[in-house]
KEKEMI-372822 format. One record per residue (C-alpha): x, y, z; residue in three letters; residue number from 0. Coordinates in Angstrom, 3 decimals, always signed. Each point is the difference from the previous one (the first is absolute). Layout:
{u=X v=Y w=Z rest=ALA nr=NUM} $
...
***
This chain:
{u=-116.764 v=-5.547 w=-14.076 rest=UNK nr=0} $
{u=+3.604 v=+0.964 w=+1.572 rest=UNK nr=1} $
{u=-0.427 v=+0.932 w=+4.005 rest=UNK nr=2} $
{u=+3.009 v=+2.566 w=-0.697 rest=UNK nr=3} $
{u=-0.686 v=+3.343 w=-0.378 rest=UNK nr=4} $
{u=+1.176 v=+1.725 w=-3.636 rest=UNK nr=5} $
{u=+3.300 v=+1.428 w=+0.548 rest=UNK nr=6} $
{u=+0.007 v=+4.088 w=-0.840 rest=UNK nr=7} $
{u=+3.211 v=+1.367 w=-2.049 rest=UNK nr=8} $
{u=+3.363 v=-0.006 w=+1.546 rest=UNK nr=9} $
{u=+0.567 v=+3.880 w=+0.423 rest=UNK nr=10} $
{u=+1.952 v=+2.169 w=-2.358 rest=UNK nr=11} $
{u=+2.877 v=+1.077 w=+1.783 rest=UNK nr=12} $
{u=+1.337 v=+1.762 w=-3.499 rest=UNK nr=13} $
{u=-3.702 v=+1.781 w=-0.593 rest=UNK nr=14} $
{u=-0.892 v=+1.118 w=+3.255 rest=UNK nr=15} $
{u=+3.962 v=+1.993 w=-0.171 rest=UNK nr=16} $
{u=-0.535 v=+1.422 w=-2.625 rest=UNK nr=17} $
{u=-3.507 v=+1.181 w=+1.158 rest=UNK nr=18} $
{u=+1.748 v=+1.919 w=+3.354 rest=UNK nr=19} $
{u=+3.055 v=+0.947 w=-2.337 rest=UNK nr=20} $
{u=-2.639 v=+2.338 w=-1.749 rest=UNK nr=21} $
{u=-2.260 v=+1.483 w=+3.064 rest=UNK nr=22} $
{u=+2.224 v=+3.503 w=+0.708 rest=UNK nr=23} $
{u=+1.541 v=+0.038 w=+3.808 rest=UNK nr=24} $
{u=-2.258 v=+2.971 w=+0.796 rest=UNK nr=25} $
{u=-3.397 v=-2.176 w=-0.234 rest=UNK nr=26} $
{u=+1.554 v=-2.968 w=+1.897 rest=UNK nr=27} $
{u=+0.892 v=+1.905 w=+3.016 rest=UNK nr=28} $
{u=-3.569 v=+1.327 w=-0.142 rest=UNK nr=29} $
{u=-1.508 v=-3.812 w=-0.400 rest=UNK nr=30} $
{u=+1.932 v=-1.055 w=+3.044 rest=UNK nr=31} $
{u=-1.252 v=+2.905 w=+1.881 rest=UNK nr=32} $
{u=-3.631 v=+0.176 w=-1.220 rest=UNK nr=33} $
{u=+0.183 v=-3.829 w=+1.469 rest=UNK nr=34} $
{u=+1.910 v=+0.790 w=+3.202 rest=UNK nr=35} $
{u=-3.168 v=+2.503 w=+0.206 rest=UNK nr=36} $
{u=-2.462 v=-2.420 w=-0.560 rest=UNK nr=37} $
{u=+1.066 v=-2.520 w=+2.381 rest=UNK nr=38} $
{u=+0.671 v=+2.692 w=+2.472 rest=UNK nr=39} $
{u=-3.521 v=+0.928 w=-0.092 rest=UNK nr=40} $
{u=-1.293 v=-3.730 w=+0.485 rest=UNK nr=41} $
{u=+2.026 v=-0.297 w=+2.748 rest=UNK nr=42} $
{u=-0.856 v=+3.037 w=+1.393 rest=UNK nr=43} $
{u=-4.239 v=-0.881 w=-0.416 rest=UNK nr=44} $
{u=-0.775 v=+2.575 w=-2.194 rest=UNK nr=45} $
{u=-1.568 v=-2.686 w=-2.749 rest=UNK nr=46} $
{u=-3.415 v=-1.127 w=-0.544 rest=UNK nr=47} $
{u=+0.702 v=-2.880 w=+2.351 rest=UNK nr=48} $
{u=+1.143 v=+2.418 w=+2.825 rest=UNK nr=49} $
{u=+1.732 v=-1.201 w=+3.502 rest=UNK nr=50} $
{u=+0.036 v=-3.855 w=-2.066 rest=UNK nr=51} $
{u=+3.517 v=-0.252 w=-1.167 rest=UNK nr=52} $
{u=+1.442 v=+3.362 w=+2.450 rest=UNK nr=53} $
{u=+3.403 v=-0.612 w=+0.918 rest=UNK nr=54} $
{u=+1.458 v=+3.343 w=+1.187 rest=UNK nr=55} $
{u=+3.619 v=-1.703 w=+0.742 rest=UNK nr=56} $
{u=-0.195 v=-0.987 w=-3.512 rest=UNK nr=57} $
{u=-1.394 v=+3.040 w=-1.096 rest=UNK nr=58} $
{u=+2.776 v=+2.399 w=+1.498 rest=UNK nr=59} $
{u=+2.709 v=-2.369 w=-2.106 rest=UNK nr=60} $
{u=-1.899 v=+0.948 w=-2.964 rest=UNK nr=61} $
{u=-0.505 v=+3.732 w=+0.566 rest=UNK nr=62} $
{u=+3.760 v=+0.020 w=+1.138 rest=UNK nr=63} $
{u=+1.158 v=-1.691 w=-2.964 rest=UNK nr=64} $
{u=-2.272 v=+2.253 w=-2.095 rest=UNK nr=65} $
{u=+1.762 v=+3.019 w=+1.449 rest=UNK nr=66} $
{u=+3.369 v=-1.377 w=-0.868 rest=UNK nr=67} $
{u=-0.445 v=-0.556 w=-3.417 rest=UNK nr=68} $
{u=-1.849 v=+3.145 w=-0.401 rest=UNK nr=69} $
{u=+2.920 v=+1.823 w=+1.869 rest=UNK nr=70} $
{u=+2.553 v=-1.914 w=-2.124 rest=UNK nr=71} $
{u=-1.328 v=+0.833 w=-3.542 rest=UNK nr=72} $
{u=-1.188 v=+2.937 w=+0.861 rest=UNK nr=73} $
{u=+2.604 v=+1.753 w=-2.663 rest=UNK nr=74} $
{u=-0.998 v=-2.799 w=-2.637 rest=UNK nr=75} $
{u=-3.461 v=+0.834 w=-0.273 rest=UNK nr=76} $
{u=-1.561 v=+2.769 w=-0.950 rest=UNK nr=77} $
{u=-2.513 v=+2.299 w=+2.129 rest=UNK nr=78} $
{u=-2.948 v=-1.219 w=-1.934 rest=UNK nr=79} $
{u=+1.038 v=-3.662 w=+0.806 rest=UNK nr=80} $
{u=+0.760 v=+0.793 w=+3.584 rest=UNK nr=81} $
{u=-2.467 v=+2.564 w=+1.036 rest=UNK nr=82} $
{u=-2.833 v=-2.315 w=-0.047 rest=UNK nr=83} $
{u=+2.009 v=-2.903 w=+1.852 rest=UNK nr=84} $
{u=+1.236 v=+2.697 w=+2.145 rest=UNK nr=85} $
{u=-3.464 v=+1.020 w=+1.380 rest=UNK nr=86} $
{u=-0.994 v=-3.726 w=+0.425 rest=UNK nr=87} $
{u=+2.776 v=-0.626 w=+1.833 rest=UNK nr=88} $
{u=-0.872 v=+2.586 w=+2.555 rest=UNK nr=89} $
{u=-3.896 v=-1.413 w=-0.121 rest=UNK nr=90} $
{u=+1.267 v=-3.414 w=+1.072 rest=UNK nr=91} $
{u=+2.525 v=+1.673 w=+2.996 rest=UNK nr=92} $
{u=-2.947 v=+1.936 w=+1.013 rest=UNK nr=93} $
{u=-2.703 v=-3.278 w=-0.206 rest=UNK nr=94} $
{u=+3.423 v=-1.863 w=+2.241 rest=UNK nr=95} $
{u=-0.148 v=+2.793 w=+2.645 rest=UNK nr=96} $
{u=-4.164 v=-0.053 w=+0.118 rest=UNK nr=97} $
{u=-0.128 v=-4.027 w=+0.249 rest=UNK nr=98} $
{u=+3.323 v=-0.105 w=+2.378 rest=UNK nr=99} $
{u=-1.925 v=-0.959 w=+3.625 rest=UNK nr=100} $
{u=+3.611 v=+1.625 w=+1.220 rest=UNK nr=101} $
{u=+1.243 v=+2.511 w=-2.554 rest=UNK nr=102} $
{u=+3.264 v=+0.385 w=-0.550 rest=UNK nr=103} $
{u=+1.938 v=+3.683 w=+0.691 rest=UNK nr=104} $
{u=+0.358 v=+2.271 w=-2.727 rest=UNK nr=105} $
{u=+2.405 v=-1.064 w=-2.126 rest=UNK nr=106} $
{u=+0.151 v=-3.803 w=+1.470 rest=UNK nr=107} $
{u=-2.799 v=-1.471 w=-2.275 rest=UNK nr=108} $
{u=+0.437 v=-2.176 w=-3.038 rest=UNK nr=109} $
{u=+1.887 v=+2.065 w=-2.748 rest=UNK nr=110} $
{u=+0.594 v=+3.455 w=+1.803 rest=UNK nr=111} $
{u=+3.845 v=-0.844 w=+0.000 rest=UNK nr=112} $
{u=-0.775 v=+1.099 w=-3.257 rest=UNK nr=113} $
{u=-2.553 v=+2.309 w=-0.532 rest=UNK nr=114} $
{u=+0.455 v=+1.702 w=+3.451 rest=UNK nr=115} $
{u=-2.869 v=+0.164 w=+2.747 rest=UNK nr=116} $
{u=-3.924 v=-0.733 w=-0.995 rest=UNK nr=117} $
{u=-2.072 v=+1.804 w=+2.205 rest=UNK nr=118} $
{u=-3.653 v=-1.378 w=-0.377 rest=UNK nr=119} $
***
């Protein structure tokens, strides 16, 4: 018996292009921000495993960011795409605001460069 664990397949570079060449602009923008959402709310503590992995510096990166590329594609994707994202968005400014032991002014939290003032 070998002591060297079985090598797995070199990736294919050539496959996995072809794979994003065919995935439409419209649902990567909302992948990226359905994940900046998700990690937003981990670091925020609103997952099953709470206050465990809350980070709020990180978590005001990732609702800024969020807001950005919402902001930015905002003409690329439609209302039904950006409605939703939209409204969770303003969930996770809100949830910032609530778990900020300081809260920022209106207007000074994570993404309202953006989205203009959360009041919560």
């Amino acid at each position: 018996m070998s002591d060297t664990p079985p090598q797995s397949p070199a990736p294919d570079f050539d496959e996995m292009t072809r794979d994003i060449a065919e995935v439409p602009a419209v649902e990567v923008i909302v992948t990226v921000a359905v994940n900046l959402m998700s990690a937003a709310a981990v670091k925020l503590g609103l997952t099953e495993e709470g206050d465990a992995y809350k980070d709020l510096d990180e978590a005001r990166k990732l609702v800024h960011a969020l807001a950005g590329l919402l902001d930015a594609s905002a003409t690329e994707i439609s209302s039904f795409h950006a409605a939703p994202l939209r409204d969770g968005l303003k969930s996770l400014q809100l949830a910032f605001r609530e778990a900020s032991v300081v809260p920022d002014e209106p207007g000074q939290g994570p993404g309202e460069k953006y989205t203009g003032p959360i009041y919560g």
